[in-house]
N, C-alpha and C positions, 0 to 999 in steps of 0.2 A: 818205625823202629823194627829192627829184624828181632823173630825167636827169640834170640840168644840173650839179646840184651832186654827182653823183658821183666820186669822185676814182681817178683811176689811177694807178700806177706805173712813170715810165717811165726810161730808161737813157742813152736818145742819140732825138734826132729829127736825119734827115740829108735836105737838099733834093737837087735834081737827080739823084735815082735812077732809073738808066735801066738796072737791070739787073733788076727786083722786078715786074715786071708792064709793059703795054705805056703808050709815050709817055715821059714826064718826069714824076716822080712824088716824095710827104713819104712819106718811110720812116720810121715810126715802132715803134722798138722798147719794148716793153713787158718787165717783171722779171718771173720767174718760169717754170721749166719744170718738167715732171712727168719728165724724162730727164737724166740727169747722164752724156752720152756725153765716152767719155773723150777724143777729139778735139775737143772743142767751142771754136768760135775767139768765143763771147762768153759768158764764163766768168762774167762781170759781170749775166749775163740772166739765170743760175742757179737763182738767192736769189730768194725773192716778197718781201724786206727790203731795203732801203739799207743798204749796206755800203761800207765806210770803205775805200778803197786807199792805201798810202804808196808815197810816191813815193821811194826813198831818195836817189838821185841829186838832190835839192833839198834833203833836210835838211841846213840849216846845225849844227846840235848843240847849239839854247839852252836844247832841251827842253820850253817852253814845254806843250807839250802833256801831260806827265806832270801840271804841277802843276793844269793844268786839267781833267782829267779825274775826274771825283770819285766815279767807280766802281773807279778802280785799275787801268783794263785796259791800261794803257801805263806801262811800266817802261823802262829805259836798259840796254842789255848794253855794259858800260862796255868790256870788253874790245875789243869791235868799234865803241864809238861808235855806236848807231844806238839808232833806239825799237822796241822789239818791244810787239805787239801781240798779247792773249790775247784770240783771237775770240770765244769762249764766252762773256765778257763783254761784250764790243764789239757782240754781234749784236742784243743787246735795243734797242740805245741809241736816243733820239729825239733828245737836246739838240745830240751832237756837239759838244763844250764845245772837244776839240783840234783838232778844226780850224779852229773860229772864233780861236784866238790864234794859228794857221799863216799867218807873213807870206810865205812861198814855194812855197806850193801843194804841198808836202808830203805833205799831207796831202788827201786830197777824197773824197767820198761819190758811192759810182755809185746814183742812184736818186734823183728826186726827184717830189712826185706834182703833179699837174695833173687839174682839172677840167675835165668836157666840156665845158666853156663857150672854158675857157682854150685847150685843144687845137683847138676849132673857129676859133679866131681865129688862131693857127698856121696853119691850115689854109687857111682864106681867104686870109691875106697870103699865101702859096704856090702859092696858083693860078692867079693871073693870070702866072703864069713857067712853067708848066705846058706851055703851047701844047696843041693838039690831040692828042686820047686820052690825056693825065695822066689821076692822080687820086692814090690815097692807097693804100698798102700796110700793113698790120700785121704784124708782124715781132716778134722777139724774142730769148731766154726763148720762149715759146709765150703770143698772146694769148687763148688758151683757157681760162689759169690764170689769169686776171682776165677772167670770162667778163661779169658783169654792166658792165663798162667797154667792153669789146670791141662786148659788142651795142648800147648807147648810140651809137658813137664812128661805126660802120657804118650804123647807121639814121639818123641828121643826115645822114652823108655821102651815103648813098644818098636823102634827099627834098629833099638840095640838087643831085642831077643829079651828082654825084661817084662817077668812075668808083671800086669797090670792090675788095681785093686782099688777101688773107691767105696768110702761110705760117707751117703748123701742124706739128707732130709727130702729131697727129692722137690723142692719147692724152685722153680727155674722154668724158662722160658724152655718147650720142646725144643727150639732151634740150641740152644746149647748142648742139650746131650745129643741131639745129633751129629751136632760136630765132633762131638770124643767118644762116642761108645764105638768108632772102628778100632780104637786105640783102647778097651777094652776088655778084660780077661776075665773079670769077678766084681758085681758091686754089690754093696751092701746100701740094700733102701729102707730106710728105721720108716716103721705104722709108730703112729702115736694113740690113734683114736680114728675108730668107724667115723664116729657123730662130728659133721662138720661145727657145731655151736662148740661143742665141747673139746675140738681142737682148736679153736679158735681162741677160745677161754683160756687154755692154758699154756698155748704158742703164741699169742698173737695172730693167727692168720687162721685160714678154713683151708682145708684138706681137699679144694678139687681140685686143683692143679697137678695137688701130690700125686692123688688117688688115678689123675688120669695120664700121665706119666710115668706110672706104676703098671699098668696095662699094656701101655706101648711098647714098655721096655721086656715084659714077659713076652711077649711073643718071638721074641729075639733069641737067633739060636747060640748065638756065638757068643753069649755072655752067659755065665753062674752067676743064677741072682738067690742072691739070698736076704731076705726080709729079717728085721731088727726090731722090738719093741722093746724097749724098758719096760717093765713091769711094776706102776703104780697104783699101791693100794688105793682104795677110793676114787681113784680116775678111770684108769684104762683094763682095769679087772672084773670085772663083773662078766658074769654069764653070758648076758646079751653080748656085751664088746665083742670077749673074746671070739664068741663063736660066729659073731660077723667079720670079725678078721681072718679068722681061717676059712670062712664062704668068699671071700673076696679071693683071699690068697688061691682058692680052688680054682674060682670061677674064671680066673685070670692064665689057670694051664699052671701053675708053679706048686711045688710040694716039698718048700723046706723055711722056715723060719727059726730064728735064735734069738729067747725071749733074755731078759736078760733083768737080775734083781736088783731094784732101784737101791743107789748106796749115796749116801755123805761125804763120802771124801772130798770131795771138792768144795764143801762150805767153806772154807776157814781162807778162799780165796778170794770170796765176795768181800771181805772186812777190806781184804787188800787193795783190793779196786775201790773201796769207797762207799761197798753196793751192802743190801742186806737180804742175807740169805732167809726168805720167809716160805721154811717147809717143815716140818718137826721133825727133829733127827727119829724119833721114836719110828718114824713112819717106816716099814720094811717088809718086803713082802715074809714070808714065811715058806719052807720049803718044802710044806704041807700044800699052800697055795699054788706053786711052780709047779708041781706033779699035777694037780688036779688041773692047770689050764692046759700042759702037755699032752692030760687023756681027754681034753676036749677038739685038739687039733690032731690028734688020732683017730678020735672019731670021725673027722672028715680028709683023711688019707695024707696029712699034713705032718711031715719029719718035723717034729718039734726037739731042737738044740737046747739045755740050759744051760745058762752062763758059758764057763769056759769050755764044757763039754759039746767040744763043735767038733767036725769032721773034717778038719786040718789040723 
């Protein structure tokens, strides 16, 4: 299969992104993560599959969708009036048969694919709105988990003079960022947690892959690397963490990271997928907390970013 015709999976593409790398930039998210952190505000980017979200607050109640689904995976819980959904069968699905008879958007599928060709013409009508220093950001899910898309999408953009931008989890085979980082310009690599137990506990997976892919990629001249952590009370806050994360971030040659305040918005997405969002909305750092972890990466010569206050 040539480039062109390779086909990605993507989630949301959103223009005017002025917070994912420098200028006015296509933020294009891509499905699929190797981390299933149990805060994650794009719940939708998870799955490397299309997956169906109801919307319940639009179903009318005609049901339409039970009789068209011809795998069975949508039944009526009559008691409560609503369609439930058995994802186990739902997650194979290609036809989507119930939501093609959803006359009220009900029903809709997060994920749909596009070829390089197609995403490059997104791309183009997009840049001329750009102005000076745009370009194109990769985002997600992690587009490391759809890496032969990722390096396609990078290399057009990079030999059409498009400025280049990724943010990774950073969890992937070496030989994959080796194939795309000539093809970039700026990545953003999120720290979760120093303590390998304790990113494991809350990602699913241990952090030395991360950790050592984070290394390699610092010594590299020809990329702006800039380091990401959410900011989670009771996980990745404390004393200790932090200030092994800025001893890593030192010790590795780099001196900038963009901590960023853990937020909710994206709960109300888990209902949709079927999932259940188990974090206490209460839970939130404080901006009292955010300054004091900034004069702790100060203290070891570390440009500490909060939130949007980045330097693009």
């Amino acid at each position: 299969m040539r480039d062109k015709d390779t086909k990605g999976l993507i989630f949301d593409i959103q223009g005017y992104s002025v917070h994912d790398g420098p200028g006015c930039r296509t933020l294009i998210f891509l499905k699929g993560c190797p981390l299933e952190c149990k805060w994650c505000s794009n719940p939708e980017g998870i799955s490397p599959l299309p997956q169906l979200m109801y919307y319940q607050d639009r179903c009318i109640g005609n049901f339409d969708c039970v009789k068209a689904c011809r795998s069975q995976a949508v039944c009526i819980d009559q008691e409560r009036e609503v369609a439930v959904i058995d994802r186990t069968i739902c997650r194979g699905c290609v036809d989507l048969e119930c939501m093609d008879v959803c006359d009220h958007n009900a029903l809709l599928v997060s994920g749909y694919y596009m070829t390089i060709e197609e995403l490059m013409k997104t791309i183009q009508r997009d840049r001329q709105y750009w102005g000076a220093g745009g370009g194109v950001t990769l985002s997600g899910g992690d587009p490391m988990l759809q890496y032969n898309f990722t390096r396609s999408v990078l290399q057009r953009c990079h030999d059409s003079y498009i400025h280049t931008a990724m943010e990774t989890s950073g969890h992937a085979p070496w030989a994959h960022f080796e194939g795309i980082l000539d093809y970039l310009d700026w990545i953003f690599f999120d720290i979760k947690h120093m303590d390998p137990k304790m990113h494991r506990m809350a990602t699913g997976v241990l952090n030395n892959t991360i950790l050592d892919n984070a290394k390699k990629i610092a010594q590299l001249e020809n990329i702006r690397m800039m380091f990401r952590m959410v900011m989670v009370p009771g996980f990745n806050d404390s004393f200790e963490n932090v200030k092994a994360t800025a001893e890593f971030i030192k010790g590795v040659g780099q001196g900038e990271i963009n901590i960023l305040p853990l937020h909710h918005l994206g709960s109300s997405k888990y209902k949709l997928l079927g999932l259940t969002y188990n974090f206490d909305l209460r839970t939130t750092p404080t901006r009292e907390s955010m300054e004091w972890a900034r004069e702790i990466f100060a203290e070891h010569s570390i440009e500490c970013y909060i939130g949007n206050d980045t330097p693009f």
